[in-house]
N, C-alpha and C positions, 0 to 999 in steps of 0.2 A: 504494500500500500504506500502510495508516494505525496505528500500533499505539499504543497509548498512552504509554508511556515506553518508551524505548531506553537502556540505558548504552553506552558509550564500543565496546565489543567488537560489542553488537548492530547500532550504527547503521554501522559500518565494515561490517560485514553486507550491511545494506542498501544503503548506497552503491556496492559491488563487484557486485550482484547488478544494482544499476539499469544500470551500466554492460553488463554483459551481455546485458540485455534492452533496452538501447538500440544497441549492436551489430547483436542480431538484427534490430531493426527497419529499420534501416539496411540491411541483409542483403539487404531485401527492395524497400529504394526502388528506385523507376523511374529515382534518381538514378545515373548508372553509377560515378558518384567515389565516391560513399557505400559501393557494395556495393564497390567496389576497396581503399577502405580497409581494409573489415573484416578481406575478404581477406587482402589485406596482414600485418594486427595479426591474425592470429589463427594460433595456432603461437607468435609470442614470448615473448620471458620476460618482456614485460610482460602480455601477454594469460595466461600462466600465472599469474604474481602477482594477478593482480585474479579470476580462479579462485577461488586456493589463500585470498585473504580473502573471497569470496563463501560459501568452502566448498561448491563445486561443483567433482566432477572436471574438467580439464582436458583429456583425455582425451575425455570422454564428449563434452565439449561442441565441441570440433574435429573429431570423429566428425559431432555434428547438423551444424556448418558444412560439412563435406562430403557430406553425404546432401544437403543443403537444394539443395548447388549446382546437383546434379542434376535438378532440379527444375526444370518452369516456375513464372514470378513467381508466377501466379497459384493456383497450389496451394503454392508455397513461403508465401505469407504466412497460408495456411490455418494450415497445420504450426506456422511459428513463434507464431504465435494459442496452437494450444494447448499449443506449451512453454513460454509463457510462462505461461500459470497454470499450467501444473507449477511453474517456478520460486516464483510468488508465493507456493503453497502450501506452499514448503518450509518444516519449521520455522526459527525462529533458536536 
């Protein structure tokens, strides 16, 4: 994601939002540590923290990690594909 100037609130934005979208990705590695982490981290008060600065429900987004789980890999990384340009498209 490229925008031209970020202040101090927008770019906290985008660093909470990157971490999200690299969660999901993670989500979906073949790596079985990668998806056990996120597992893990997602539900805590710190995965709600890096949310609540994303400015993404918390909520919503523990909802997608558990629909996704349900999923095989290979239609999971589909999904996360396109919620990830949801995310990108969010405004700041």
């Amino acid at each position: 994601m490229e925008r031209a100037i970020l202040n101090d609130k927008d770019f906290i934005i985008e660093i909470n939002r990157t971490i999200i979208i690299n969660a999901l990705r993670d989500f979906c590695s073949v790596d079985t540590k990668k998806r056990f982490l996120v597992s893990d981290w997602h539900g805590t008060d710190d995965f709600k923290f890096i949310c609540k600065n994303a400015e993404i429900n918390p909520e919503m987004i523990s909802d997608v990690f558990i629909k996704l789980a349900m999923l095989p890999n290979g239609k999971r990384k589909k999904e996360v594909n396109n919620l990830i340009s949801t995310i990108e498209s969010f405004p700041i």
